[in-house]
C-alpha positions in Angstrom: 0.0 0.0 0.0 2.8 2.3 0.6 4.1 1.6 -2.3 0.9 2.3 -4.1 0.7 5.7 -2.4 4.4 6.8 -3.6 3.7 6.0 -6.6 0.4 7.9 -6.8 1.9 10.5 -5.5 5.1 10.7 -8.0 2.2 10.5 -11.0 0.6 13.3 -9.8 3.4 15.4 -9.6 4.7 14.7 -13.0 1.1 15.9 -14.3 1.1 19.2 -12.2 4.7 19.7 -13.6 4.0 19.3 -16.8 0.8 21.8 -16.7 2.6 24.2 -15.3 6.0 23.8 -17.9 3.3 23.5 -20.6 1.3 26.6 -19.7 4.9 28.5 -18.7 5.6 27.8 -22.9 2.7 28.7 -24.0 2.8 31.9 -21.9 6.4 32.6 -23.0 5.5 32.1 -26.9 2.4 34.7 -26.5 5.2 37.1 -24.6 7.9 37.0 -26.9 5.2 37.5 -30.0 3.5 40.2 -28.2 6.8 41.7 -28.0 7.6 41.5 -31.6 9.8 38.6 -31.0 9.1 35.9 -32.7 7.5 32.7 -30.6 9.7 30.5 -31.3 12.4 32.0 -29.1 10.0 32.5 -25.8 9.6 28.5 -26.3 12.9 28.4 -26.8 13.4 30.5 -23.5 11.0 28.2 -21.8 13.3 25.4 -22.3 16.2 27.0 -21.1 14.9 27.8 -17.5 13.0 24.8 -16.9 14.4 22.7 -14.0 16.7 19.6 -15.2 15.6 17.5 -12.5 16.2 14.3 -13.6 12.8 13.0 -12.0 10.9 15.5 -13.1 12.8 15.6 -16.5 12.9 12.3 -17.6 9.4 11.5 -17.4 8.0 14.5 -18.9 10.2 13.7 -22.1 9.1 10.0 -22.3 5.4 11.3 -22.5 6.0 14.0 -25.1 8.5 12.3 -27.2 6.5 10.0 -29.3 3.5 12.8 -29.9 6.4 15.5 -30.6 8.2 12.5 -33.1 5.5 11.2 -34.7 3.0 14.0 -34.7 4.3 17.7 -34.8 7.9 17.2 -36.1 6.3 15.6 -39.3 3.8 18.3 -39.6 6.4 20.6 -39.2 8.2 19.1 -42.6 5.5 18.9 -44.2 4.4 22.9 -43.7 8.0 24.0 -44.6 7.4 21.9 -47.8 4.2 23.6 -48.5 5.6 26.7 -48.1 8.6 26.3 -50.7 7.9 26.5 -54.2 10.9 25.2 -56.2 9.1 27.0 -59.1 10.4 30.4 -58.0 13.9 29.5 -58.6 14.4 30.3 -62.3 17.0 31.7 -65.0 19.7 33.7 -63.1 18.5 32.9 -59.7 19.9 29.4 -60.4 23.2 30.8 -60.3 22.4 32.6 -57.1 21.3 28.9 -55.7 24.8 27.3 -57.2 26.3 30.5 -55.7 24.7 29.8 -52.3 25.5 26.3 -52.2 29.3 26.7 -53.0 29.4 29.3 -50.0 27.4 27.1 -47.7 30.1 24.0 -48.5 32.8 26.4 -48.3 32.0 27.9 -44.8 30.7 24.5 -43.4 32.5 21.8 -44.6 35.8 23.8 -45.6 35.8 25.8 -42.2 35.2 22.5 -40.5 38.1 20.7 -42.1 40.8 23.5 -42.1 39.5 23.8 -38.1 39.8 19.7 -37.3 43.2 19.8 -39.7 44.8 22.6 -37.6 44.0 20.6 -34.3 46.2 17.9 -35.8 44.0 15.7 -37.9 45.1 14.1 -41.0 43.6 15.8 -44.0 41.8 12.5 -45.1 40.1 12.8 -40.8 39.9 16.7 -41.2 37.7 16.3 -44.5 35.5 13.7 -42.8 34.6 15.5 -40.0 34.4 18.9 -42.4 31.4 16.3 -44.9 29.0 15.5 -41.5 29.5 18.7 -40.2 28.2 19.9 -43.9 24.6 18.6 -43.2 22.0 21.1 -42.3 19.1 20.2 -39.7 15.7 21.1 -38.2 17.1 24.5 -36.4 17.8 26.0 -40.1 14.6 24.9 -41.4 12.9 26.9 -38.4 15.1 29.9 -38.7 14.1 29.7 -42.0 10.3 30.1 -41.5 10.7 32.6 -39.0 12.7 34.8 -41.6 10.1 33.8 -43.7 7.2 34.6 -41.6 8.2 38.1 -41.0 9.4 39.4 -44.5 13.5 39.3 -43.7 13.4 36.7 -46.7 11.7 36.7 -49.8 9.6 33.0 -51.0 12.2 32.8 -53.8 15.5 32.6 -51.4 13.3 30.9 -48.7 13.6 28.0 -51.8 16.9 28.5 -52.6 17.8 28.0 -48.8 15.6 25.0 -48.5 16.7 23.2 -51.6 20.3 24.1 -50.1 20.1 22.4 -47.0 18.6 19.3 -48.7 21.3 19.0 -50.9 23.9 19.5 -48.4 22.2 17.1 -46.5 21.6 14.0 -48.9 25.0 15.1 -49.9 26.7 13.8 -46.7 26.7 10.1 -47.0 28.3 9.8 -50.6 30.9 12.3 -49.3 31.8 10.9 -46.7 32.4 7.5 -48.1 34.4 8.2 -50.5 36.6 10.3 -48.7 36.7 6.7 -46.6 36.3 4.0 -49.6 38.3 1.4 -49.1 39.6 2.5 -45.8 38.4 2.1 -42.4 36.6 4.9 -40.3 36.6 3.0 -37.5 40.4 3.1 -36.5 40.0 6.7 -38.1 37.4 7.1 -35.3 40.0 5.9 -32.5 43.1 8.1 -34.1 40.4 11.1 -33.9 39.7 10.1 -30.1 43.2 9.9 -29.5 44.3 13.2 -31.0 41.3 14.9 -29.0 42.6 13.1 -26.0 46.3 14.5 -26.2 45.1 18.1 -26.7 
């Protein structure tokens, strides 16, 4: 019965938390827009001062996770897809997209390697780390529909920037092997370890 009663007790505490975090984002999101900010950042900011308990985390993330997975993040694809029209992108803005794509390989993947090849990496290493550091991920597709939302970009680079960090991003896996064909990442992986190790 004790047992019972703690565990009742834990239950109902995890609910009340996650009330009160969920009503504390949506608070910070209406602040942040009222403000001129965009919402995004006041949930962002809602993240960042909520308490990292790891009771109180842990739990609250396994009940989220799946609906955030399988429900919002695909939604949230999905939307930015709808919202890019590949159509937009014609005659000389091509060459602005082929222009934006060798700066975004440059600065990522180049900056990346030179950076991993100065902290004593072999160029072969360097170049790997500088093709997964190449991809692009969720946080550019938001920042994207923010700069979208509010007018900073126009729907024809909105495109161009999406189409770029798809390509970057299916680009990664051929890259990288065949920077390593025929060789064999995994002692590449321990070298890497042990060169972060000595520094």
């Amino acid at each position: 019965m004790p047992n019972t009663v703690l565990l009742l007790s834990q239950i109902a505490v995890i609910l009340l938390a996650g009330q009160f975090m969920g009503r504390l984002l949506v608070l910070s999101a209406c602040t942040t827009e009222r403000l001129g900010v965009h919402a995004v950042f006041g949930a962002f900011m809602a993240g960042v001062v909520m308490p990292r308990d790891e009771r109180l985390a842990r739990p609250l993330l396994e009940r989220f996770h799946d609906l955030m997975v399988i429900l919002f993040l695909p939604l949230f694809f999905a939307f930015t897809g709808l919202r890019t029209s590949i159509g937009l992108i014609s005659g000389d803005l091509w060459a602005v997209f082929v222009l934006i794509m060798l700066v975004a390989v440059a600065g990522k993947m180049l900056g990346s390697a030179v950076a991993a090849r100065s902290g004593g990496l072999s160029w072969r290493e360097a170049l790997a780390i500088g093709s997964l550091m190449n991809t692009r991920g969720l946080m550019e597709l938001v920042v994207l529909n923010v700069g979208l939302d509010i007018g900073v970009i126009s729907p024809a680079l909105f495109a161009m920037m999406v189409l770029m960090a798809l390509v970057t991003t299916f680009m990664t896996q051929p890259v990288f092997s065949r920077i390593y064909r025929g060789g064999h990442p995994q002692r590449s992986a321990a070298g890497v370890r042990a060169t972060v190790a000595a520094s």
